[in-house]
N, C-alpha and C positions, 0 to 999 in steps of 0.2 A: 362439323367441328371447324373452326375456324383455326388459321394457320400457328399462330400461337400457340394455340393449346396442344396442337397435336405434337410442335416440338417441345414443349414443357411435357407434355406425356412422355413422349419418345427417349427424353431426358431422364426422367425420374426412373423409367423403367431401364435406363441401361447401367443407372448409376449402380455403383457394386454397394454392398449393403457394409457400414462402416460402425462399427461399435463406439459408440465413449467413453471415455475414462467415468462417466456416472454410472456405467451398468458395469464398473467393475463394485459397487459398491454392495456392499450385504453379506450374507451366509450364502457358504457352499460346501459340496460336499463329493468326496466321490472317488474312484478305483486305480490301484496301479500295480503294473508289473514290471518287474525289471531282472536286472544284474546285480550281483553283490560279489565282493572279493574282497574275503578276509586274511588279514596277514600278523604274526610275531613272531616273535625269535622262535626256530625251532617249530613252529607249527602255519597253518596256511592253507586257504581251503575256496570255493568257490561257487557259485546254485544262483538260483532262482530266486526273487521274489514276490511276494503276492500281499496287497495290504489295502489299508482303507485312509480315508482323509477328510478332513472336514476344519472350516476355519473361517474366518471374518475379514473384510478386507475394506477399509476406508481409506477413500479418494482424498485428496488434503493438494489443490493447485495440481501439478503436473504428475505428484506423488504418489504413489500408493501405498498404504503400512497395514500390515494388517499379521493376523498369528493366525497358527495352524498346529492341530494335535494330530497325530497320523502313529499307525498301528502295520509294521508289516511281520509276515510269518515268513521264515527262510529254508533253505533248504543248502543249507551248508556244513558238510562234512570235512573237518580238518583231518590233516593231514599226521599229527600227533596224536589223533586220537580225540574223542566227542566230537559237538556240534556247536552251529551259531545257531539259534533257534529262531530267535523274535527282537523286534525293535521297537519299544515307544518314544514318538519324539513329539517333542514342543518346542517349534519355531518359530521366532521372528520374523519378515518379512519388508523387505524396502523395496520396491519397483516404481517401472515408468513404462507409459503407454508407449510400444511401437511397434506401426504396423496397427493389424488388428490384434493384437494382442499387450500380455504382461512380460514384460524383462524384468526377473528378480533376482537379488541376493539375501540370503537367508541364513540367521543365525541361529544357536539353540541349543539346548536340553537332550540327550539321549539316554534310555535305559537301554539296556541289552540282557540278555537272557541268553545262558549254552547250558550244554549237558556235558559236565565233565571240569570246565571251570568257574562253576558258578553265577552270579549276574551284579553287575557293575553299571555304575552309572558314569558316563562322559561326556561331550559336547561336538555339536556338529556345525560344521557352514558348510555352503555350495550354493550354485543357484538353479535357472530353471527361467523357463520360456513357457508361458501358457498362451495359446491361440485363441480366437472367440471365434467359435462355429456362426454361436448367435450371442443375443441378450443371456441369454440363459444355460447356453451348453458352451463348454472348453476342452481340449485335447494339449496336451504340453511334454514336456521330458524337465527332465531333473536330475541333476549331480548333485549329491552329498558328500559330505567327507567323514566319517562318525570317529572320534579318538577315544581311548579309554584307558587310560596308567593303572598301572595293576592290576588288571580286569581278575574280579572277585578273588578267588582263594589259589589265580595262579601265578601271582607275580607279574604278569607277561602284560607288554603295552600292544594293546590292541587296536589296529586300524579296521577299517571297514570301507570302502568305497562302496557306491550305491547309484545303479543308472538306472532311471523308472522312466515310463511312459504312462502319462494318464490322463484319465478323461474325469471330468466334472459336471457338477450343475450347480446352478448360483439358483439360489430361493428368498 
């Protein structure tokens, strides 16, 4: 092997492997768990959560836009009595490549589900950092913020805060 090649070898092999903003493009899908911490007047509660994810994501220059519908089950027992049960959201999404990963912020749709005040519909932002393992797998965290004004049949303005840790696959 002559001298060249063995430093373009030695090169290639030391370079760190670098994702592009092109293989943030397409369907993905995939698991998360976190932290939830619910709060209103008089009531207040706090658990676990466990959920799934799945959503679309197109490149557009430095940009990336894409939605996401995501399903978690809670384990949240307030403090006046019932529960926070479950969350369906439908988000928006605006990010930019950095690093190897997705910097986002994220807008959206929330349904909620309790036992004891019924289920309400509100809206959420936050963002979120996804790393790229490779082309095809992701690991990230995530803050939400979920609001809901008169949540169902109790009057009471419901927050929700939301820290998740999750892993993905892009297909």
């Amino acid at each position: 092997m002559r001298l060249w090649q063995t430093v373009a070898l030695s090169v290639a092999l030391a370079a760190p492997i670098s994702v592009h903003a092109g293989a943030l493009d397409g369907f993905y899908g995939g698991a998360a768990l976190g932290y939830a911490d619910a709060s209103a007047s008089g009531t207040s509660g706090d658990g676990e959560i466990f959920g799934v994810f799945g959503g679309y994501n197109y490149t557009w220059g430095a940009t990336v836009v894409g939605g996401e519908l995501s399903y978690d089950t809670t384990n949240i027992d307030l403090s006046g009595g019932g529960s926070f049960d479950e969350m369906l959201r439908l988000k928006g999404r605006v990010g930019t490549e950095i690093g190897d990963g997705l910097l986002y912020g994220t807008l959206g749709y929330v349904r909620g589900y309790s036992t004891g005040f019924g289920d309400d519909d509100g809206w959420l932002y936050g963002f979120g950092y996804d790393y790229n393992l490779s082309d095809t797998t992701f690991i990230g965290a995530e803050y939400l913020r979920q609001e809901f004004d008169s949540f169902g049949s109790s009057g009471l303005d419901f927050d929700v805060d939301t820290y998740s840790l999750r892993v993905g696959f892009r297909f």
